[in-house]
N, C-alpha and C positions, 0 to 999 in steps of 0.2 A: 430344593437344596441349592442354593448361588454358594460357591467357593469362594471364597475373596482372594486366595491366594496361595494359586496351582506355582508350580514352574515348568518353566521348556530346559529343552539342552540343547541349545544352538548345534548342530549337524555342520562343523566348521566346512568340508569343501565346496557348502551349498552357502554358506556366509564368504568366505574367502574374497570372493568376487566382488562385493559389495564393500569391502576395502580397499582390495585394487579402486574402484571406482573414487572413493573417498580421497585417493590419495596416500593413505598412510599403511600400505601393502608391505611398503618395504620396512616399516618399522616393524611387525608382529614378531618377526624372527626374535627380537629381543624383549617383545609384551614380554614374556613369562616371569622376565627378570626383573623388568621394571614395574609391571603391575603387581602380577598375584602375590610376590613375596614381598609385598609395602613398600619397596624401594629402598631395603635393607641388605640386598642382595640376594642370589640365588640360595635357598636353602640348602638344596640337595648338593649341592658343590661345594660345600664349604666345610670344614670338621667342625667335631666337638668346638675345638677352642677357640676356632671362628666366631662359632656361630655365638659363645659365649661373649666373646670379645664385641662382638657387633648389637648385642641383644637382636636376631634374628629371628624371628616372632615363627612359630614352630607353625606353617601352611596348614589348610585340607590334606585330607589323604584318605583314597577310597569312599570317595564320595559321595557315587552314584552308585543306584542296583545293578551292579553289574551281573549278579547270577540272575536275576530276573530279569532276562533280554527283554520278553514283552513289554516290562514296563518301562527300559530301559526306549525301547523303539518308542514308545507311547508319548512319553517324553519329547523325543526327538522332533515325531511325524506329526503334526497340529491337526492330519487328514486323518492318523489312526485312534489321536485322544477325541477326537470327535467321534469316530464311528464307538467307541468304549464307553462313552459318557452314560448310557444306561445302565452296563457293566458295573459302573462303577459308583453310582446311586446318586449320580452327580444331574442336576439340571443345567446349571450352565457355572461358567468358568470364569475367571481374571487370573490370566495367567503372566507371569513375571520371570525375567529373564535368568539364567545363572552366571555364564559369563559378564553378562551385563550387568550385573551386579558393581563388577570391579571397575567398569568399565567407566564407573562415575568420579573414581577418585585419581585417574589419570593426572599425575602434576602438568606434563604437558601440552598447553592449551591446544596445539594444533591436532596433537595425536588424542587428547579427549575426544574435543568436539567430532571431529574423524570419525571416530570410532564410534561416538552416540550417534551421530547421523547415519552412517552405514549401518548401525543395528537395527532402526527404524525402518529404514528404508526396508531393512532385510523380514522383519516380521512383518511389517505393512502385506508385504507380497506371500509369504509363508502361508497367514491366516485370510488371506483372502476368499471368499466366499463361504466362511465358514464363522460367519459372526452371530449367526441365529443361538448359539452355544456357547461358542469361546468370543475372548476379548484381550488381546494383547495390551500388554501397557507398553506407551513410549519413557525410554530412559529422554530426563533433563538434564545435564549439569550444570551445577550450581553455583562454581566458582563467582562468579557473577549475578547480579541480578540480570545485566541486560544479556547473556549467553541463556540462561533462564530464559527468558522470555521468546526471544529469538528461536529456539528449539520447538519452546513449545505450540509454535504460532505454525510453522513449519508442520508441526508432526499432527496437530489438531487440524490445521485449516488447509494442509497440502495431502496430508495422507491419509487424516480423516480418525487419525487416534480418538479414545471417545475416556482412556485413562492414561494416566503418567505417574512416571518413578523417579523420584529425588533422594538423595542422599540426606540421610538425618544429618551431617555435616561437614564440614569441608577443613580439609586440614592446610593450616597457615602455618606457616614461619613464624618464628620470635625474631622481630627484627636484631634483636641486639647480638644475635648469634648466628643471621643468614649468612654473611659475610665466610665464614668459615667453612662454606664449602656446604654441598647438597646431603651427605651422607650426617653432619653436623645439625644440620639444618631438618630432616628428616625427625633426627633423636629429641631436639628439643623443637618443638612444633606444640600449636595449641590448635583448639576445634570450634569453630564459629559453626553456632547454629541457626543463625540466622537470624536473632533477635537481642540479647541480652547482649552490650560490646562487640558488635558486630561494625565492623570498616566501613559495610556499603548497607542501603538501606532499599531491606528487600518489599519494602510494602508496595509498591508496582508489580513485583510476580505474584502476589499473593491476591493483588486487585485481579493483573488477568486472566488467573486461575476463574476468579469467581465469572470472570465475562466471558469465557470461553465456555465455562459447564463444567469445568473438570477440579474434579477431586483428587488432591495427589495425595500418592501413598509415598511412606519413606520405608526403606529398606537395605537398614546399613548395618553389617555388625561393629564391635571396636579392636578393627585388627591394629593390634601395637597401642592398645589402649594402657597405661599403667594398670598392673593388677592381672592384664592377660599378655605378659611376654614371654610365655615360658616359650624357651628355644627346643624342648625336648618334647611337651607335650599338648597335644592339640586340645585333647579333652578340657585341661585349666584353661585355655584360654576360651573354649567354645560356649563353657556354660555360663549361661547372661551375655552370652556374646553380640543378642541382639534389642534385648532389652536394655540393657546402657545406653547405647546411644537414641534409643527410642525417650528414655525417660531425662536426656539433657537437651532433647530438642522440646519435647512437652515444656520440659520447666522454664527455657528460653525463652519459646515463642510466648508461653503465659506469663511472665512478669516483661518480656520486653512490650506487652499491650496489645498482640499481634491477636489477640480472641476479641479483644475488648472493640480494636478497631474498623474488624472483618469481622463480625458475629456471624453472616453465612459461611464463610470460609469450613470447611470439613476439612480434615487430614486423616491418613487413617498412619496408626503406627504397629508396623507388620514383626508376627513371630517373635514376639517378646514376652505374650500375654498381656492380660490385664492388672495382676495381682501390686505387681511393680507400682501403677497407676492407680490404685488404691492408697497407696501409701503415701505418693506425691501429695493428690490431691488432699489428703488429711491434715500432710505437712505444710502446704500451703495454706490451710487454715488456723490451723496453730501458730504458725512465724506469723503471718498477720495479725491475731489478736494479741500477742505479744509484743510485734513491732511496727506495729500503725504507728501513724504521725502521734494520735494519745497517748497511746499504753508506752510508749518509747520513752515517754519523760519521767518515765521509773528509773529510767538507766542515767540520766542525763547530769552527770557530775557538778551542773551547776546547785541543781538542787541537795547538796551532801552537806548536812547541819555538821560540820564540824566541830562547833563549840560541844553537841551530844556528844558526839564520838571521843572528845578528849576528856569528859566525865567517867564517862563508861570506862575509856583507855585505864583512868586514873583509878578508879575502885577495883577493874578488875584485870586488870592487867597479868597477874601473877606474874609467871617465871621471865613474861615476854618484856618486862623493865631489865632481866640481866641480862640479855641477849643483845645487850647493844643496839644502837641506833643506825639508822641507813638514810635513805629517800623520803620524801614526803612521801605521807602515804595517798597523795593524788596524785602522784605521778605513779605509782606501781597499779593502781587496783583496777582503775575505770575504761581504759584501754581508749582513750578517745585519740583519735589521730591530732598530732600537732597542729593548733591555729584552726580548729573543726568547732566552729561556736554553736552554728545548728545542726541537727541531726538529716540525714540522708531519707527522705522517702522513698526505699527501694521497689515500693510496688504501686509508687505513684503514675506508670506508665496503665495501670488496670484501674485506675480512678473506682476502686474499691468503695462505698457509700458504708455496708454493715456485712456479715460472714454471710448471707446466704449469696450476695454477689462472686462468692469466691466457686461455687457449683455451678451459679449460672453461666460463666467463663469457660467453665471446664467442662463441663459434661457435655452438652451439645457441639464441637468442636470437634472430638477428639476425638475417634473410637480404634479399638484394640484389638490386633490379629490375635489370634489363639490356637495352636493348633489343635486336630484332632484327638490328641494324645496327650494333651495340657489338664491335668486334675484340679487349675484354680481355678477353673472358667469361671465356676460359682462364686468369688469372691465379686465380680463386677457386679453380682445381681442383687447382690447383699446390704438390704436396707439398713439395716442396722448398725451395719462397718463402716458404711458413706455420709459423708454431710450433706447431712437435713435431708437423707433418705434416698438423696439421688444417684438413681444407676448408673453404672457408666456402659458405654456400646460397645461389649465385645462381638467380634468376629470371625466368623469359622474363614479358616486356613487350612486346605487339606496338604501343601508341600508335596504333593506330588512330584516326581524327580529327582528327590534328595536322597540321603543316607536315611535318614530315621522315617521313610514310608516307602520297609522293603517290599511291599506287595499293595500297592492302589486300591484293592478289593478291600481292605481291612479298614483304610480311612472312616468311613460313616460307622462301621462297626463298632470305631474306636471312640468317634465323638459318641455315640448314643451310649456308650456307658456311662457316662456320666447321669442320664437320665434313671437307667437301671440301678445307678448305687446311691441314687434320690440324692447326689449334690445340687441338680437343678431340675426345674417338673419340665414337663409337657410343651408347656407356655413357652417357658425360658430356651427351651431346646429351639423351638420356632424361631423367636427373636435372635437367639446365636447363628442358626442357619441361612436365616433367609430377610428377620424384618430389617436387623438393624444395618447389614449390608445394604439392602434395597435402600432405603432411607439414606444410608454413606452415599449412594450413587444420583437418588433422584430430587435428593433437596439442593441440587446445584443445576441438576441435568432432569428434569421432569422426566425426556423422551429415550433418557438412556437405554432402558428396555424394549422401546420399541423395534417390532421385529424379531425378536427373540422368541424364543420358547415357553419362557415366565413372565412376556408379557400382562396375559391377564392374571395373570395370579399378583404381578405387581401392582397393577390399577386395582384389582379389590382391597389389596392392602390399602391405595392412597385415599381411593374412595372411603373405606372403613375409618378412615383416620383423619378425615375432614369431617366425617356426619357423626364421629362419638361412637360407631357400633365393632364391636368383633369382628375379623376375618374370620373364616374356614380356618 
């Protein structure tokens, strides 16, 4: 059983230190205001009409097991989630930060990078000597390609990270309204995901992802996302709260050519599920056979036999002769943008050939956290629902730390029901626990496992999958 994706609870007066050192000590007093509540302002300090006034995006609350101290310490202590790991049906672990979560979307460069650096530095030491089990991820941020890479050169080749955490996206200003001030500038903001309209051009982090060995995971929800701003209630805004942003970085980095150009390149997109991902990829099969550079010249207003249309107009017109006259009807119907002679190749960044290019893109790339407690898992496995058959990787997520995993003991209980109510067999349960995480990790990093516990159960996997035969 490998976890893709446990969490810690930063133990803040054993972190603290680790700020002061960064420098940016004297800023936390005001984190809470500036970070958790998006930069909208304090939630809890503000009234109804405030908070209405401001769209102050309604925070966490009671987040963690707080009645279940054990799990709550377990969490905490990296020394006591390892001595539990059998407790808890776990073989080894990728465990991911909670504070550090937020920690990626800091507007201020100085107090960002601050703050990822000293969190690295702070788990590097946390899980040290206990890596036969667990495996901390290093947070990236992303603001940057070159603060990317900088980080991660750092936290891979000075501290020895062996995973990394990016933000599925990075919130920018509209220029046309930065001017008006930060709070202004907050409200109307858009989200670069790194590929599609994006400012800077990230295919050097993505290169040295692949030269480093590491496969980054994204793990953003969309706080203050339109659709999730309720100021009153957490639940509207939590549900899909991580699937959104998972599925506009997917669709990003695949039409802006980032699969096409990196084909080793892995990502995994954490706690959203699969199901989401299902649907992309089928849509992106569809808009393409619809809106290829060919099938596009369906739509294409030059070819609109007018002399037919004014026959047709003429015999059947009815009522629509007393109705008066308006516009050409080429100017109402065909929606083409002024002085636009040729049509856009939107998905000409993936030099698409025929539709089964559109799976080979997608499927090996991309795989999908899932938690224990997620009843679609079975939709990634489902030949039938996928173009031209092909699965997609989902990935066991126990979320250990959080709200919705009050007792750690129940995790594996809860994924193996899925087996029990025969949404996925035997087989499938393997690949969600163990293959296709192993694979997330070692088709970048051969040696990732090495060391570990699941070592050899890795290597019979790789072996079995070079010579064509079944694992155990």
């Amino acid at each position: 059983m490998i976890d893709a994706d446990g969490h810690t609870v930063e133990f803040l007066p054993a972190l603290l230190p680790y700020f002061q050192k960064a420098g940016v000590a004297n800023q936390v007093e005001s984190f809470y205001a500036k970070v958790l509540d998006s930069g909208a302002g304090l939630w809890s300090a503000l009234s109804t009409e405030e908070r209405a006034a401001r769209r102050t995006t309604r925070p966490s609350w009671w987040a963690l097991p707080s009645r279940n101290t054990r799990d709550f310490a377990t969490a905490t202590m990296p020394a006591l989630l390892h001595e539990r790991m059998d407790e808890l049906g776990l073989d080894f672990s990728v465990l991911y930060p909670s504070l550090g979560l937020v920690l990626l979307d800091i507007a201020d460069t100085k107090l960002r990078r601050g703050c990822c650096r000293a969190l690295n530095q702070f788990h590097s030491d946390a899980f040290h000597g206990l890596e036969d089990r667990l495996a901390p991820v290093a947070i990236i941020p992303m603001m940057t390609p070159e603060e990317a890479i900088e980080e991660l050169d750092y936290a891979v080749l000075e501290l020895g990270f062996k995973t990394a955490l990016i933000s599925s996206f990075v919130r920018r200003p509209i220029d046309a309204v930065a001017s008006h001030g930060p709070e202004v500038q907050y409200q109307a903001s858009w989200t670069d995901s790194y590929g599609v309209d994006s400012p800077y051009d990230y295919d050097p982090f993505w290169a040295r992802c692949i030269e480093l060995g590491i496969s980054p995971a994204a793990h953003s929800g969309a706080v203050g996302w339109d659709g999730r701003r309720s100021t009153s209630s957490y639940m509207f805004n939590h549900i899909g709260f991580f699937a959104a942003p998972s599925e506009t970085l997917c669709r990003s980095l695949f039409l802006g050519g980032v699969t096409r150009r990196f084909p080793e390149l892995r990502l995994a997109l954490l706690e959203g599920g699969v199901s989401w991902a299902c649907r992309l990829v089928n849509d992106l099969l569809g808009h393409w056979e619809k809106r290829n550079p060919e099938a596009i010249q369906n739509y294409n207003p030059a070819h609109f036999d007018r002399e037919l249309f004014g026959e047709l107009l003429a015999n059947h017109a009815g009522n629509l002769k007393k109705m008066g006259t308006g516009p050409d009807i080429q100017e109402l119907a065909f929606g083409a943008p002024a002085g636009q002679q040729e049509p856009d190749d939107e998905f000409a960044a993936c030099r698409i050939e025929k539709p089964e290019d559109i799976a080979e893109l997608f499927a090996p790339n991309f795989f999908f956290g899932c938690e224990a407690d997620d009843p679609l898992v079975h939709h990634g496995f489902d030949r039938k629902g996928l173009p031209f058959g092909r699965q997609l990787q989902s990935i066991f997520g126990s979320d250990i730390g959080h709200w919705d995993v009050p007792d750690m003991r129940d995790v594996l209980h809860e994924a193996f029901e899925l087996v029990e109510k025969e949404l996925i067999d035997r087989d499938e349960f393997r690949a969600f626990t163990f293959e296709n995480v192993a694979r997330f990790y070692t088709d970048t990093n051969p040696d990732f496992f090495k060391g570990t516990v699941v070592e050899q159960e890795v290597e019979a996997l790789l072996t079995s999958s070079e010579t064509g035969t079944s694992g155990d």
